[in-house]
C-alpha positions in Angstrom: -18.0 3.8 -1.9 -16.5 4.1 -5.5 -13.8 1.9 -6.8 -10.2 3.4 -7.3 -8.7 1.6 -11.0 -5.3 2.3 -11.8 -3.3 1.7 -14.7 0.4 2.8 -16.2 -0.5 6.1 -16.4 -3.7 7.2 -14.8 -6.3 6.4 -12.1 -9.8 6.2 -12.2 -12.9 6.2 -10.1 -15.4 3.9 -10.7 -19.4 4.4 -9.7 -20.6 0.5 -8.4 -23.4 1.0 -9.2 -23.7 1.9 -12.7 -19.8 1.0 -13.2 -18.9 3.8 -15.1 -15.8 5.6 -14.9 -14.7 9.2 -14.3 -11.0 11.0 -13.9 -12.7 13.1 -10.8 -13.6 11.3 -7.4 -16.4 13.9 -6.3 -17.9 12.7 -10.0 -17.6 9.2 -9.3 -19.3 9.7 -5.4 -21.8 12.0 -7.2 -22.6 9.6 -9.6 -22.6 6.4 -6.9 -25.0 9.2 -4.7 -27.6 9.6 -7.6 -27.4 6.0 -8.9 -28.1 4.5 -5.7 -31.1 6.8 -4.2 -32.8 7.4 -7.6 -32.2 3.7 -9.5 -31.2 6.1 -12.5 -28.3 7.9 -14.5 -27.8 11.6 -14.1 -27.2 13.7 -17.3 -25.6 16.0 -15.6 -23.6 14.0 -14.1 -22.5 11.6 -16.5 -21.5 13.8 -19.2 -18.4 13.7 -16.8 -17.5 9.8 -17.6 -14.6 9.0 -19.6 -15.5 5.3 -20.7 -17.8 2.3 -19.5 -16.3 0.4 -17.1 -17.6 -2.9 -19.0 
């Protein structure tokens, strides 16, 4: 499941496993998906993040 993060003006979705952040849920599942069956980042896929989550 990703992580819902609001603040003043926007919310974001947040992978778990890699913690990195997207404006897009489907990204964020995608992302949470690929992270946790391949132990790896997608390029494809994260080329959708706005900002690390760190």
């Amino acid at each position: 499941m990703v992580k819902e993060i609001k603040n003043e003006k926007e919310v974001y979705f947040e992978c778990e496993a890699c913690r990195l952040l997207y404006k897009e849920k489907s990204w964020a599942i995608k992302c949470q998906e690929w992270c946790s069956q391949n132990k790896s980042c997608n390029l494809g896929i994260i080329k959708h993040v706005i900002k690390d989550g760190k």
